[in-house]
N, C-alpha and C positions, 0 to 999 in steps of 0.2 A: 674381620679379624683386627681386634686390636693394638695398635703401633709398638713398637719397643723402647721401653723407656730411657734404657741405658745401652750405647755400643760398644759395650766393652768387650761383654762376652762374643758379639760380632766381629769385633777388629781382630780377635784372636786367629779366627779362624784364616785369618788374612797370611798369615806365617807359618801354614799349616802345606805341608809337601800336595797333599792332594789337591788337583784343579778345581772337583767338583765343589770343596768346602769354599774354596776360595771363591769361585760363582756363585756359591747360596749367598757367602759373606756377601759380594757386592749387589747381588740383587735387593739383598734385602736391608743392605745401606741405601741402596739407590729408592726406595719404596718409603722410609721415612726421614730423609738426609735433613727436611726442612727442621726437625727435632734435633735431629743427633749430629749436624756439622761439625757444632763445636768439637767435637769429641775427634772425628775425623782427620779435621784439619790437622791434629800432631802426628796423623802415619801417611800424610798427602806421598811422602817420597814412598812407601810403600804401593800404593797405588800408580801411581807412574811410575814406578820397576815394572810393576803388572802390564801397566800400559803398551812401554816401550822392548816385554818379551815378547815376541814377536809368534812363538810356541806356544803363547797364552791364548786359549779358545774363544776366551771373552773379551778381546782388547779393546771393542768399541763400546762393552758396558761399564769398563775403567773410565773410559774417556767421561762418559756422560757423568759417573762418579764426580770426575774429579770438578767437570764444567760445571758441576753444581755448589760443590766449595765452594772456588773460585769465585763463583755467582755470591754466595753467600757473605767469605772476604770483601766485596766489591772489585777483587780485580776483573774487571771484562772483560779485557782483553785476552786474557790469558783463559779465561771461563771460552770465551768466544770460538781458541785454536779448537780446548777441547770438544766441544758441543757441534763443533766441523768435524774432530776426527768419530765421534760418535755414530758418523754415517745418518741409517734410514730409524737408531733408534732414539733420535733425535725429531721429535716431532712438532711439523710444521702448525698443527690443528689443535694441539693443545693451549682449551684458555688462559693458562699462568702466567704469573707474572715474569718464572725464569726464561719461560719459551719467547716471551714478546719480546724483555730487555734482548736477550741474546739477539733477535730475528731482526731489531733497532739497529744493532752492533753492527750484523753483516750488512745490512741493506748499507748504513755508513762505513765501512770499511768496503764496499764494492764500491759504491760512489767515489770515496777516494782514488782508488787504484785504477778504476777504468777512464774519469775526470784527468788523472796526473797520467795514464798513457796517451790519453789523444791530444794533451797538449804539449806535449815532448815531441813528434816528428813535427807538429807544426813549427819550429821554435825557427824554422829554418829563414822560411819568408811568405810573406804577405799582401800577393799582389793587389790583392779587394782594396788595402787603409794607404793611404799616400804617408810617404815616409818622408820628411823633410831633413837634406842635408845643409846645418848651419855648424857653427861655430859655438852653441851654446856648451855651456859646463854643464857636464855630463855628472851622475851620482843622486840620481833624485830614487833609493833604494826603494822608498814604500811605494813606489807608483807601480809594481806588480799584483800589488793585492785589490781587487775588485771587490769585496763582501757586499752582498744586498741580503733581504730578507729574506730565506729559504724556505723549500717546503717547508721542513721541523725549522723549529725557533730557535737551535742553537748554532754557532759559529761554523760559517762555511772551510773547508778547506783552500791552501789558496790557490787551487787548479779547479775545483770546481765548476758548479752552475756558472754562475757567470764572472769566471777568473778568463785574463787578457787572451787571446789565440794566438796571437804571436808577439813577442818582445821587439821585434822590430822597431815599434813604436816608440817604445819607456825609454825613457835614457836609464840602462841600466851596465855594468860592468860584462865583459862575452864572458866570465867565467861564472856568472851568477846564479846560484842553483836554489830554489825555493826548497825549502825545509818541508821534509816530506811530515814530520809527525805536527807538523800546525792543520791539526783535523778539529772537528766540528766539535769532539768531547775536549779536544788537545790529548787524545793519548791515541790515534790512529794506529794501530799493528801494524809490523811488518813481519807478516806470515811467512811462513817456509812452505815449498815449490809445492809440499801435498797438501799442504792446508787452500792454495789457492785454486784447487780444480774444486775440493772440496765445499769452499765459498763460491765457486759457480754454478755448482750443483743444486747448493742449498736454494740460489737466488733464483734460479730457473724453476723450482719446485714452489716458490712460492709465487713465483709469475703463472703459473700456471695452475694454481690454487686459487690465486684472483680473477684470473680469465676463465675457470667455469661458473665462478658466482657472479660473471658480466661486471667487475671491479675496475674495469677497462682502464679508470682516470688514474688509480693508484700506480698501474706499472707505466704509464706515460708520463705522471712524475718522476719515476723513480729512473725512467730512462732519458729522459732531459736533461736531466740533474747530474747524472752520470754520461751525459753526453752518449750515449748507444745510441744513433741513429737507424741502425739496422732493428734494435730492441721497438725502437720507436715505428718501423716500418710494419713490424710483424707485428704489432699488437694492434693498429689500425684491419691490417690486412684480414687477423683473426676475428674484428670486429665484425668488417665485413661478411667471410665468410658463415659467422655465427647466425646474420644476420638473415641470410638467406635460405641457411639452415631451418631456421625459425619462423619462416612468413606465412603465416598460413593465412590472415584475411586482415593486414594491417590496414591505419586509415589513410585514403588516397596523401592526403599532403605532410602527413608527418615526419619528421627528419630521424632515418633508423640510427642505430647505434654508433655505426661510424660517423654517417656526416658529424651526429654529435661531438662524436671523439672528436674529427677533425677540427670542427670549430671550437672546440675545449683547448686543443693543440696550439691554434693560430693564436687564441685568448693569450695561453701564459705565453708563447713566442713575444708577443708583442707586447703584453705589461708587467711579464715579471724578466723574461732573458734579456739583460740588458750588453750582453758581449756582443758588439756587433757581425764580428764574423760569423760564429755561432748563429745565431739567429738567421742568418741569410741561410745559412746549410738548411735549418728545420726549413722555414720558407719553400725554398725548395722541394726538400721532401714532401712539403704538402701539396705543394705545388704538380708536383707528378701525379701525386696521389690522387688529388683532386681532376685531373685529366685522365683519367684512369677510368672513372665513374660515367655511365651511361648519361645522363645528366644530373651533371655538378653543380654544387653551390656556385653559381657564377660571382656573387656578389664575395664572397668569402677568397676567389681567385683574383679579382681585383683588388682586392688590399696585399695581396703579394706580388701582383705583378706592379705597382705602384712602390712601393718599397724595394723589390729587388732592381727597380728601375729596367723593368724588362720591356721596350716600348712592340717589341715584335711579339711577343705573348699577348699583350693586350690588344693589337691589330688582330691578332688571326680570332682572339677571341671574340673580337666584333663581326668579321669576317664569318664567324660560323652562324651566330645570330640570323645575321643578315639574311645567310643563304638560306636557313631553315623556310622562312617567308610567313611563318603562321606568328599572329599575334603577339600573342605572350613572349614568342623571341624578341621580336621585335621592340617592345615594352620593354624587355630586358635591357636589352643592347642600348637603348637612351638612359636607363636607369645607371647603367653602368657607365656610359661616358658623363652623364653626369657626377656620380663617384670621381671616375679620373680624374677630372677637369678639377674637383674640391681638394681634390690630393697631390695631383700630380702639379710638376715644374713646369715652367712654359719650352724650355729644352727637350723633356719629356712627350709633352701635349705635340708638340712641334713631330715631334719624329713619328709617332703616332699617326697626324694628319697627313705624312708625307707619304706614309706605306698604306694609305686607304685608297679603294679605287677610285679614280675621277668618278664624279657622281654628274656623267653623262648619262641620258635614256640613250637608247638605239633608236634611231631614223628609220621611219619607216622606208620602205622600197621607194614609193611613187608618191607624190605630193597631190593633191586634188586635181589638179590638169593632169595624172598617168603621168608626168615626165619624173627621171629619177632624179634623185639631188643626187649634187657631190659629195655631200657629205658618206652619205648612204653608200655612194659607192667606192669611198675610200676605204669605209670600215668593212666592207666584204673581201674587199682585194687582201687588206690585210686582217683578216679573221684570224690566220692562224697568229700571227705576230702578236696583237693586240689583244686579247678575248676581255679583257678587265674592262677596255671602252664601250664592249656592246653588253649596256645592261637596261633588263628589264625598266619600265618604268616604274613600279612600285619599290625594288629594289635603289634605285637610281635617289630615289624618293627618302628612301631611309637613308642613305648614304649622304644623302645634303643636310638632313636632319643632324646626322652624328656630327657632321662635321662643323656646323652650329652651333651645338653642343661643346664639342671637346674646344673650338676656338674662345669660346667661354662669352662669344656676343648673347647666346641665349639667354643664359644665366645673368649675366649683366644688364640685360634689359627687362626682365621680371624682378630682382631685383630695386632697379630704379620705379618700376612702375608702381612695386608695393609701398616702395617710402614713399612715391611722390603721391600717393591713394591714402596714407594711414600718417600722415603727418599731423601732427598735434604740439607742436612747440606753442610757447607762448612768450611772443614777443614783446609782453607788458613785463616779464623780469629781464629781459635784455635790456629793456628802454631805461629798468630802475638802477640796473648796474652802469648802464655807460655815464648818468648822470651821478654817479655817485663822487666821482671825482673828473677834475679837467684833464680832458682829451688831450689836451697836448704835452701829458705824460706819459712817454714812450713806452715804458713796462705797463702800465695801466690800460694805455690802448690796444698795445699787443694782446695785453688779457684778451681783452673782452672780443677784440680779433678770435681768438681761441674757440670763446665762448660761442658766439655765432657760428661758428665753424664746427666745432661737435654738436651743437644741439641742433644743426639743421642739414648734417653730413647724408648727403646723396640723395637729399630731398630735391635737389636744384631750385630751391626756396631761396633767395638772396635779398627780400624783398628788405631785410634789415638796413644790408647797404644801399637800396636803393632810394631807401628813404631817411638816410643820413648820410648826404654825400658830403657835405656842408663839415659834419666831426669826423670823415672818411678822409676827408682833405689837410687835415691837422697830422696826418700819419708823415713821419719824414724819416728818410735812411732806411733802416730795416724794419721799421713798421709800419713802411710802405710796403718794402718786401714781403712782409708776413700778410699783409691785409688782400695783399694777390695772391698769394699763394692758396689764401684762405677759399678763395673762389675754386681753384683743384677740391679742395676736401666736400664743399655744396655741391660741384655738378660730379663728383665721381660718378662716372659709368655713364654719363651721358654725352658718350662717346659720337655721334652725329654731328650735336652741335658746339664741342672743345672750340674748333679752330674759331669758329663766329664769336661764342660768348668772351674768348679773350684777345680778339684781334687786336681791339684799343691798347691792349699792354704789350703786346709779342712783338721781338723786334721788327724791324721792317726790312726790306730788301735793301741793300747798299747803304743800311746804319741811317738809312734817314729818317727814322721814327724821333719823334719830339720827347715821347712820355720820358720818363727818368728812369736812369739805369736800372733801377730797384726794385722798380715797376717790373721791367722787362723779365729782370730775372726772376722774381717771384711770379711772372708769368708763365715760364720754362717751366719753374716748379709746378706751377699748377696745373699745366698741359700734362707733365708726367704725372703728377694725381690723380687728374680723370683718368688715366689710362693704365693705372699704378696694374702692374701685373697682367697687362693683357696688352702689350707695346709692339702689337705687329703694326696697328695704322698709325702708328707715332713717331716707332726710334727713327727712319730715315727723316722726320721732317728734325727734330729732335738732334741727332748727328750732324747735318746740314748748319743747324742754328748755334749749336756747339763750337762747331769747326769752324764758322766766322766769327762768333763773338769776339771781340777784343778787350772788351771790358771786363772786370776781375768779379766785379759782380754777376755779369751776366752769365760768365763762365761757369759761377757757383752755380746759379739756379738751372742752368741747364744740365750741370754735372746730376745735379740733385735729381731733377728731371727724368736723364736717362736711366739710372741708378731706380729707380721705381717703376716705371714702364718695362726697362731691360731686366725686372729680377729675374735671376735664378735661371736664366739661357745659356749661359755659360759663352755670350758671343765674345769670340776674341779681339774682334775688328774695334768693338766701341771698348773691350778692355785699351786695348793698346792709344786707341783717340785718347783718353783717359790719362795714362800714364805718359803720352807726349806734351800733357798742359802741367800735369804734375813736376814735372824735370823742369819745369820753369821756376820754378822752386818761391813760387808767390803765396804765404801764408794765407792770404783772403779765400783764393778758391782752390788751396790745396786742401784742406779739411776736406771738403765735398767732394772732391776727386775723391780723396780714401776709402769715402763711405761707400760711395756710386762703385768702387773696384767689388768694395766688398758685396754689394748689393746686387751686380752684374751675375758675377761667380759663389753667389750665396749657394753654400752645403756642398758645393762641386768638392772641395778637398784641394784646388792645382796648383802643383807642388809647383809650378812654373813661375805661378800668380804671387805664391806667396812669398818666393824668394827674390822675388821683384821687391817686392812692396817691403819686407824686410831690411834685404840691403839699404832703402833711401831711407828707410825710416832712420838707420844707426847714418847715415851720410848728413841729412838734413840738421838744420838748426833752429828751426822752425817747432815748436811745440806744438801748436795746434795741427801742423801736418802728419808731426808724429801721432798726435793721437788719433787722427780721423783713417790713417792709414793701420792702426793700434785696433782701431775698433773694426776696420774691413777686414780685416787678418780674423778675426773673432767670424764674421760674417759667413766669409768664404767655410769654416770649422761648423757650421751651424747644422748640428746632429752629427758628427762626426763619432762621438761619445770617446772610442779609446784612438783613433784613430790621429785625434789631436793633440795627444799627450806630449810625442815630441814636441811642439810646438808652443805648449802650457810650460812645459819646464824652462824650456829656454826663455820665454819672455817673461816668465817669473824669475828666473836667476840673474834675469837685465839688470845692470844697476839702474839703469831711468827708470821715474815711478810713473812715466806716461806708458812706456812698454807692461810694465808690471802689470799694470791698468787693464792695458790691454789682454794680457795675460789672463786676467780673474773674466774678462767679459768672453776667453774663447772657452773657459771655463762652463762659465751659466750657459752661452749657447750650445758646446759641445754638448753637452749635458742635460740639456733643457726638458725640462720636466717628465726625467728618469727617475727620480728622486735619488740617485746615484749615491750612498756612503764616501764612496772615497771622492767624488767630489765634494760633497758637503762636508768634512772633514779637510780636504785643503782648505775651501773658504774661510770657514772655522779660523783654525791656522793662521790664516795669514789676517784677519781680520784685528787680531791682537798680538800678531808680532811683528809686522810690518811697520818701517818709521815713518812710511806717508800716510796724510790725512786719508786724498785722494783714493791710495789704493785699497785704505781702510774701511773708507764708506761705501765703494763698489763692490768687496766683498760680501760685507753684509745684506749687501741691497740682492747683490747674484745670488741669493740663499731661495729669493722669492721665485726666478726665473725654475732653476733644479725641482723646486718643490709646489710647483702651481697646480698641480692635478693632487697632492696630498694639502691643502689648504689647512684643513684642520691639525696638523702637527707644524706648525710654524708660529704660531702665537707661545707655545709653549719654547721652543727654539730660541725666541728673540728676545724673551721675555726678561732675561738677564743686559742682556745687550740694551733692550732699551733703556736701561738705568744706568750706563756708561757712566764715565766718566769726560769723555771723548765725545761732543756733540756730531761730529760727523759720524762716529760708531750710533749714535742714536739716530740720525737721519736717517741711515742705513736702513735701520732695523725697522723704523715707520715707513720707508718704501718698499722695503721686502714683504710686509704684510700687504697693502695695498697693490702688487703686483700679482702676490700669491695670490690673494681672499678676494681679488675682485668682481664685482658683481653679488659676492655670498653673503651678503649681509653677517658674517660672522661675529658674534657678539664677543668673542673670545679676544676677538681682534678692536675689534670696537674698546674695549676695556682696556686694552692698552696702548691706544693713541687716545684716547681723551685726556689722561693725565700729558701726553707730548703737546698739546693744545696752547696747555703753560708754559710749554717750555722758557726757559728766560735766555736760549737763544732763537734767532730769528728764524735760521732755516730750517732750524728742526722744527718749528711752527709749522712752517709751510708746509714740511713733507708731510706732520701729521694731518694738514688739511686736504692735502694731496689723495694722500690714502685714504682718507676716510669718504673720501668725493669717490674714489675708487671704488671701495666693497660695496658702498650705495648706493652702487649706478643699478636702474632699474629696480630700487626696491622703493615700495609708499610705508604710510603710516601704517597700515593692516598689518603688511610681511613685517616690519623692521619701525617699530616706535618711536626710535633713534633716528 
């Protein structure tokens, strides 16, 4: 039948007493509306009289009416109320373009409102993020909006996906109320009580439209995103059960619908939800979920028990390995504490080892001569007390294994074994650089100090220095220091022989060592080297050598020492050794104290630590203490993401441009390679309106740290900046590429350090050589021409 060309004669029947006329009128408005709106739209108040008579037969064929206008007008939202009050004849399945806009609208307008309820009871508090009470000025307003890239490509709201969980953090005003219509179109509705059961209705029919066509990944966007956790629980669960539903001769190892979902789940949790709170809750959830399963993706539960720093999940899940006793568990169980060990903190790893069972066998009864050992018959007397000491030997077996493993000697020694097997430097361009200028050029020696040091790190290859002691001896002051320390970066991991290979330089018992202070300390350093992150057989000799130094130098190198051996343990005992050398208030070796604080307590967040280390910083008068203590303060924030925020604000609103400094560095690390907006937006910021050099060129350079997993979107970024005006804005910007892009051969980036090559300043020279030594590490003539 064909359509009607003109609604005139239609509209009439609109004002006409009989109901039934007035239902032909709108049915057969509604049947060619896409023609005749125009015409329409001047009796809209007509039809919402209809609408809103309540004795009207048809008031949810008004509705669709009017939501078609509406549609037509471009108002949405208003299309949106009515296309809700339309009820069921309002169709989800329909291909059109009114059905999809509208069905966009609600999926965004539920995101809104469900997004902005579950971050309102949170506003209270936030035990998970350390909240740091200082003195800073308070008002930094924009630091509540979080925006990343969403599922859809348009403008988050600012409670959404990954808007803050709690304000705790922000230095923000207690009456401060985020603007509910700042939605993703900017024109978010605010519905009336029937339109909103009516949008949960609509969202739930179309959840359940996508879960009979197995759409699984669509409504686990759309419940992330809206934060529904319960949404997100039940539509794994329905994966599940659809799953089981369905099995009739699947293939043995393939991963069914859920595990997929779940690992789809953990995917965006971890690279696109960047609110940390949030993110722990989904974790979690999966976390149950995946213990729920007959057998679970174990490797999949290891990246969540490593993040939620759960060290008792990850024991028992060794624990179950273990006990299983066939194979493949057991394969598991070393697969996975290797995982842990690549992921986890030596804090972490630590508590892990301590909650494992001694990896004793059980003694047998009677020894070869029939008589019983003691041992044997301690552990029967107390069988019931003990049962963890009487284990099998195969068991006993695995359990030494793990813990070889998770101590990170295993790994450290295959490691070492593969470099010192595949080593291939060539020590004819080291011979051409040292000869290229005289040695007894501090900066120059140090170079090439350097250079032997990277190109032959964990090789325990030293033969460089051992066959130029003669230009080794030209090294004075700290290029003695560095040329010892150098020897840490050659035998890394070659944990055995540390204490022999540097005995000649390490101090001596009661200070009677000859070598020179310099030596000594860039020995400390280099003991902490070989042992950088695995400092269980170190920190006590380490502490010990600390705690007697008296020299300012030695001090350093030992600080530096522990500070690399002690990462990330979170031990209090060498914090506080630390912070008693520090109150000495000696520029030399307070740098290195700061960093070694920060490096101890690296990502812990302690609110205890940092208000130590705050206070002296603003007490001190020392610069280089402030900054080393500027940059531990950064340290200790490293992944924190919002959890740092109080802490950015404050040492950005410092007047010192060494705090400030410090400030952009807890930035890049809080931050570190989230690709975050709103931090790379304060960088931004302050990179050209700050009036220090200093904290200008850190900004830009912290652009590389946020953005090193998105490489390719940083050449285009800097791109402006490296044309500065400002040579430290352009050093910046030639280290933020080289930080970002390294190793990737990026031609993008290449392209814009070659012209900084020329630069006609000196250090922006250098950085662009820096960087470009950077992106070309490990590429030849074949990958990269350049």
């Amino acid at each position: 039948m064909p359509g009607i060309v003109s609604a005139t004669g239609v509209l009439a029947f609109l004002t006409d007493e009989e109901p039934e006329l007035k239902v032909f009128a709108l049915q057969t408005l509604n049947d060619d509306i896409d023609t005749v709106w125009t015409e329409v739209a001047a009796v809209l108040t007509q039809i919402e009289a209809l609408y809103e008579d309540e004795s009207f037969p048809e008031r949810q064929l008004a509705a669709l009416v009017l939501a078609k206008v509406y549609y037509h007008l471009q108002a949405y939202n208003d299309s949106m109320v009515f296309a809700l009050a339309a009820g069921d004849l309002f169709k989800l399945d329909s291909p059109g373009e009114f059905e999809e806009t509208i069905i966009s609208k609600c999926v965004d307008q539920y995101i809104a409102v469900n997004a902005a309820k579950k971050a309102a009871p949170q506003a209270s508090k936030n035990t998970d993020l350390p909240e740091l009470a200082t003195t800073f000025a308070s008002g930094a307003e924009g630091a509540v909006m979080s925006p990343t890239t969403p599922f859809s490509q348009t403008t988050l709201p600012p409670k959404s996906l990954l808007s803050r969980d709690s304000i705790d953090n922000t230095m923000l005003e207690a009456t401060f109320q985020p603007a509910f219509k700042q939605g993703r179109s900017g024109s978010i509705a605010e519905l009336p009580d029937q339109a909103t059961g009516s949008l949960q209705r609509v969202v739930e029919r179309l959840f359940e439209s996508c879960l009979e066509q197995g759409r699984y990944r669509q409504v686990v966007g759309i419940a992330v995103e809206a934060k529904k956790l319960d949404v997100l629980r039940s539509v794994i669960k329905r994966a599940s059960d659809d799953e089981k539903k369905a099995k009739s001769n699947p293939l043995e190892n393939s991963p069914g619908p859920a595990e997929d979902l779940m690992e789809y789940t953990l995917g965006i949790c971890m690279d696109i939800v960047q609110e940390r709170a949030f993110r722990t809750e989904i974790l979690r959830l999966v976390l149950d979920l995946l213990n729920e399963i007959p057998n679970p993706d174990y490797f999949a539960i290891a990246k969540c028990v490593v993040y939620l720093n759960s060290d008792e999940e990850a024991s028992r899940m060794l624990r179950n390995l273990v006990e299983k006793g066939d194979r493949s568990s057991i394969a598991n169980a070393y697969q996975i504490a290797f995982d842990l060990y690549d992921n986890g903190t030596q804090e972490f790893l630590g508590k892990v080892l301590a909650s494992l069972p001694a990896s004793k066998p059980v003694k047998k009864e009677s020894d070869e001569n029939g008589e019983q050992s003691h041992e044997s018959e301690s552990l029967l007397q107390n069988k019931q007390e003990a049962p963890e000491n009487e284990l099998p030997e195969q068991v006993s077996k695995a359990y030494s294994n793990i813990r070889e493993i998770l101590d990170g000697s295993k790994t450290i020694r295959l490691n070492l074994e593969f470099l010192y097997r595949n080593n291939r430097t060539d020590l004819s361009i080291l011979n051409k650089v040292r000869d290229s200028l005289e040695g007894r050029n501090s900066i120059f020696h140090t170079a090439v100090t350097f250079c032997n040091a990277f190109m032959n790190q964990g090789t325990t290859n030293d033969k460089f220095f051992r066959d130029n002691l003669e230009w080794l001896g030209k090294a004075v002051n700290w290029s003695k220091f560095t040329a010892t320390a150098a020897l840490g970066v050659i035998h890394r991991g070659n944990l055995s022989q540390s204490r022999k290979l540097l005995e000649p330089y390490l101090p001596r018992q009661g200070g009677l060592s000859s070598g020179s202070i310099f030596s000594q300390g860039g020995a400390l350093y280099a003991y902490g080297l070989i042992h950088a992150n695995h400092g269980a057989d170190a920190l006590d000799y380490l502490k010990e050598q600390f705690s007697q130094a008296e020299e300012e130098v030695v001090q350093h190198g030992g600080a530096l020492g522990l500070g690399i051996a002690g990462m990330a343990t979170g031990d209090w005992e060498i914090f506080e050794k630390l912070r008693e050398i520090l109150f000495q208030d000696s520029a030399l070796n307070g740098e290195a104290v700061g960093l070694a604080m920060g490096l101890i307590m690296l990502g812990t967040g302690n609110v205890k630590a940092l208000e130590d280390m705050i206070t002296y910083a603003h007490e001190t008068t020392h610069e280089k203490i402030v900054r080393g203590l500027a940059i531990g303060m950064a340290l200790i924030m490293f992944g924190r993401q919002e959890g740092a925020d109080v802490l950015i604000e404050g040492l950005l609103n410092d007047p010192d441009p060494t705090l400030r400094y410090g400030g952009i560095m807890t930035v890049a690390l809080a931050y570190c390679g989230t690709g975050s907006n709103k931090a790379i937006r304060k960088l931004l910021h302050i990179a050209v309106s700050d009036v220090n050099d200093d904290v200008r060129r850190i900004a830009v350079m912290s652009l590389g740290f946020i953005l090193f997993r998105k490489p390719g979107s940083v050449p285009r970024m800097v791109e402006l900046l490296s044309e500065s005006y400002n040579p430290h804005v352009r050093y910046g910007s030639a280290m933020a590429l080289g930080i970002s892009c390294a190793g990737t051969g990026l031609d993008e980036a290449i392209d814009l350090l070659e012209p900084m090559m020329k630069d006609p300043t000196d250090f922006v020279r250098q950085g662009a050589l820096i960087s470009l030594a950077m992106i070309l590490v490990q590429q030849n003539e074949v990958m990269n021409p350049k």
